[in-house]
C-alpha positions, 0 to 999 in steps of 0.5 A: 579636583578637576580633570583636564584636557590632555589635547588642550593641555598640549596645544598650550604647551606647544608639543602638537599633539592636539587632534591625534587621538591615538597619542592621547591614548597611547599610555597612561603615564603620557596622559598623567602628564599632559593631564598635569601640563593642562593644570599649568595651562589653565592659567595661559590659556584663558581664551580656551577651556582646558577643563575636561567635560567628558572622559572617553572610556574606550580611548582612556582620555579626558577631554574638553567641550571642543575636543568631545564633539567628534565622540558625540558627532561621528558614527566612528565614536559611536560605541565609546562610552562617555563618562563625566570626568575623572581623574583617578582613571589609574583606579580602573585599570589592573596595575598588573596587566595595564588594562581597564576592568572589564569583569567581576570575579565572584569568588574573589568579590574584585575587578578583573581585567580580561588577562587577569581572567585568562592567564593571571589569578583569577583563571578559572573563577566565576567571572560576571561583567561589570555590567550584570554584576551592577545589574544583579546587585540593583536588583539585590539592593531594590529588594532590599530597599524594599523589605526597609520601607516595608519594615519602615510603614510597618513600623509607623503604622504600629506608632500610629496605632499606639499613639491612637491607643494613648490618646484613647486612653487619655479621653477615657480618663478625662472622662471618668474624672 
């Protein structure tokens, strides 16, 4: 499924809400349907691609190739993580504090949001950001990758040695014929 350009979707739809990047966040329903009035729009709007290229993290919004340009462009966006599309934005934030996850808890093994760590269950637990949660987990799963092909090669090497007994096995009987 293709995610579209909320601001696109707009213009297309008449409401005026195009460049106002503060209303295209203001809250997530808001975005699911503009998000669904772009899906009418494509088919109105030939000359113009709603389809989104990027998705603004910080701004929790989908956006076009025209409508992207100040994230890439102005230092103001400097610090807004782009993503590629998506459209399951809703997965990323705590359904109970509408906040996008930011943490790891480590004694739950789940994604918090930061009111989820100070007020709500998991206060008090052992919380990582995602970022060194990712990090730490490559670094579990490089070894892990590691010790595999290890047990991998070894495993063909033995093949191969045996392989090389066999056909030893077999010019010794031949011969001995």
């Amino acid at each position: 499924m293709t995610d579209y350009c909320p601001s696109v979707a707009a213009e297309a739809s008449g409401t005026g809400a195009a460049g106002d990047a503060t209303s295209a966040a203001s809250d997530s329903q808001e975005r699911g349907e503009k998000q669904e009035a772009a899906a009418g729009a494509a088919s109105t709007s030939a000359t113009t691609s709603v389809f989104a290229v990027k998705t603004c993290l910080k701004c929790e919004v989908s956006m076009c190739q025209e409508h992207v340009r100040p994230h890439l462009e102005l230092p103001a966006f400097r610090e807004h993580p782009l993503t590629e599309p998506m459209n399951d934005f809703w997965k990323r934030k705590c359904p109970d504090h509408d906040e996008i996850y930011r943490y790891y808890c480590m004694d739950d093994k789940v994604c918090v949001c930061n009111a989820c760590t100070i007020e709500g269950g998991h206060s008090g637990h052992t919380i990582k950001t995602l970022k060194n949660t990712m990090k730490d987990l490559k670094v579990t799963l490089d070894k892990q990758l590691y010790r595999v092909e290890r047990k991998y090669s070894m495993a063909e090497r033995k093949l191969q040695e045996q392989k090389e007994k066999e056909r030893q096995n077999k010019v010794s009987r031949d011969n001995h014929r």
